[in-house]
N, C-alpha and C positions, 0 to 999 in steps of 0.2 A: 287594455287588459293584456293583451299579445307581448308588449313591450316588459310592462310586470314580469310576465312569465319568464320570456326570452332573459331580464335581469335577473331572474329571481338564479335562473338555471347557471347562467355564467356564476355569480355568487357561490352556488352551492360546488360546484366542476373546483371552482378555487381552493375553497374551503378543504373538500376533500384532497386537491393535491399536498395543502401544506399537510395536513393531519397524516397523509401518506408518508411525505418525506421526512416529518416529522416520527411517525414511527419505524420508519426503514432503519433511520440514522440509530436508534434506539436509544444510545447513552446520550441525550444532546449536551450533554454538561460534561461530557469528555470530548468529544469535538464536534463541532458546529457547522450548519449549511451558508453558514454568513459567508458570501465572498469578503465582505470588507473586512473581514477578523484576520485572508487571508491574504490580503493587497501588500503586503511586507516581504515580498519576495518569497512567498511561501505560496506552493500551490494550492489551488481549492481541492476541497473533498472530493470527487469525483462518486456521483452514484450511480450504480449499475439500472439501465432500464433494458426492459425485455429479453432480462435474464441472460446478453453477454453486452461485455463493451462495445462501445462502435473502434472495428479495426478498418486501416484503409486496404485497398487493396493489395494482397503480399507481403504485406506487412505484420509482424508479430510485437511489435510495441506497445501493443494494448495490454500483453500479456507481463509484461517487465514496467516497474516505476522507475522509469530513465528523464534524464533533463532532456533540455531542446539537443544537446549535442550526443546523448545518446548512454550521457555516463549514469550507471546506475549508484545508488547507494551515497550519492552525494559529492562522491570522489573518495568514499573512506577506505580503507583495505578491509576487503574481506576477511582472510584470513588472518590479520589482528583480531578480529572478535575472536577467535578460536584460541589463539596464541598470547595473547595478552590481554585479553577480556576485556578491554577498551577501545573506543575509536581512535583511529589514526589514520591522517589524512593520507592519501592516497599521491601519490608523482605524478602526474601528467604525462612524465616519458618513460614510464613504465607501465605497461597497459594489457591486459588482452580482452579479448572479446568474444560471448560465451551465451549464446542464445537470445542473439539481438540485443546484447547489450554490453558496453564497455568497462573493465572493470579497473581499478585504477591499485596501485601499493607503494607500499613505503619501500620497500627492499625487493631486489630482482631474487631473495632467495623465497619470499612470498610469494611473487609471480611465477617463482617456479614451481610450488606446491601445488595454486591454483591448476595452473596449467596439468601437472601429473592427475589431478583428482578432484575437475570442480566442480562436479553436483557436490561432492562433500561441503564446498564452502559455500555456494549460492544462497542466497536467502530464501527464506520460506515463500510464497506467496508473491513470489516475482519483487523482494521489498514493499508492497505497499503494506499497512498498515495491518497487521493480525490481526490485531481484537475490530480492527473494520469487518473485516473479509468475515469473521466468527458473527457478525451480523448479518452479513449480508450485503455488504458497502466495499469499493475500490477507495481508500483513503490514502492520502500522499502521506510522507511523516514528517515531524518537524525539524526533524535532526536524528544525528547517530546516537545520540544517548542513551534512547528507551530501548533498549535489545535484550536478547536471553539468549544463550545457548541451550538447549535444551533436549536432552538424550541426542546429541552429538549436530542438533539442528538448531539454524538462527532464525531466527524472528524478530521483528522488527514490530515496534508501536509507534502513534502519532506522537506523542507526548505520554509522561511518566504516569499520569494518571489512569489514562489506557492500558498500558505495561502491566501496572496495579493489578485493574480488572481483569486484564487478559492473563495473567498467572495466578490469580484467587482461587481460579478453577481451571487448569491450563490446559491438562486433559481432555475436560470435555470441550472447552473452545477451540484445541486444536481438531479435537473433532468434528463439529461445526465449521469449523473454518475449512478445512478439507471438503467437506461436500460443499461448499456456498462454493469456495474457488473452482470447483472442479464447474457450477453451474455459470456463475460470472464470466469465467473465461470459453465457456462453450466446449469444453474435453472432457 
């Protein structure tokens, strides 16, 4: 009988986590907790527990969607979303770095905008995912595509179908997303 219980309880502890993370994620049909969907060189979702990321010590990366080498946004230029409202890859030997994180351009007259005024270019939500963050979730994104300028700010989605959602109502998600980030990241 002890044994019954002790399974029954493991069972239910289970149950409740997926139904959790299940409804954390909210849209699951706009992006998914499957690591294998994201084994393509694409990082997983990342979801927030105990209301911030885990950061290491002195370290602010938790706060920025950077790769292993530190470069945020993929390597795309910032300021092309602004300036030509599409991505473009970013030089490798044109760089700076701007709150823990690396920012990469097509042209040194880029870099040097950046450089004069770059909260203006910076992404929203440290790049990760808006309409995640508008949930309540640190989402990596799938590429530079899904993006918006918007009253003079970028943002970024996992994929376009997100983008969708997250500008259907954009206002209030950026509202939303403003307080979750402000919780997610512990400031």
């Amino acid at each position: 009988m002890k044994r019954l219980l002790h399974s029954l309880s493991g069972a239910s502890v289970a149950a409740v986590v997926i139904l959790a993370a299940n409804n954390t994620v909210g849209a699951s049909d706009i992006q998914t907790l499957d690591p294998a969907q994201h084994s393509a060189g694409i990082d997983p979702i990342l979801v927030a527990q105990n209301a911030a990321p885990r950061e290491e010590k002195g370290s602010e990366t938790a706060k920025v969607n950077v790769d292993s080498k530190g470069v945020i946004l993929k390597g795309y230029d910032a300021v092309a979303f602004f300036k030509q409202g599409k991505p473009v890859k970013g030089n490798p030997t044109i760089e700076s770095t701007y709150q823990a994180a690396t920012y990469l351009f097509a042209s040194t007259a880029d870099k040097s905008d950046f450089d004069k005024e770059p909260a203006k270019y910076v992404p929203q939500y440290g790049g990760f995912c808006s309409y995640g963050v508008a949930n309540g979730v640190l989402a990596n994104i799938e590429g530079p595509d899904a993006f918006t300028v918007y009253k003079g700010k970028l943002y970024f989605c996992g994929n376009q179908t997100a983008l969708k959602s997250f500008k259907s109502d954009i206002d209030s998600n950026i509202e939303k997303a403003d307080t979750n980030w402000r919780r997610l990241t512990g400031s």
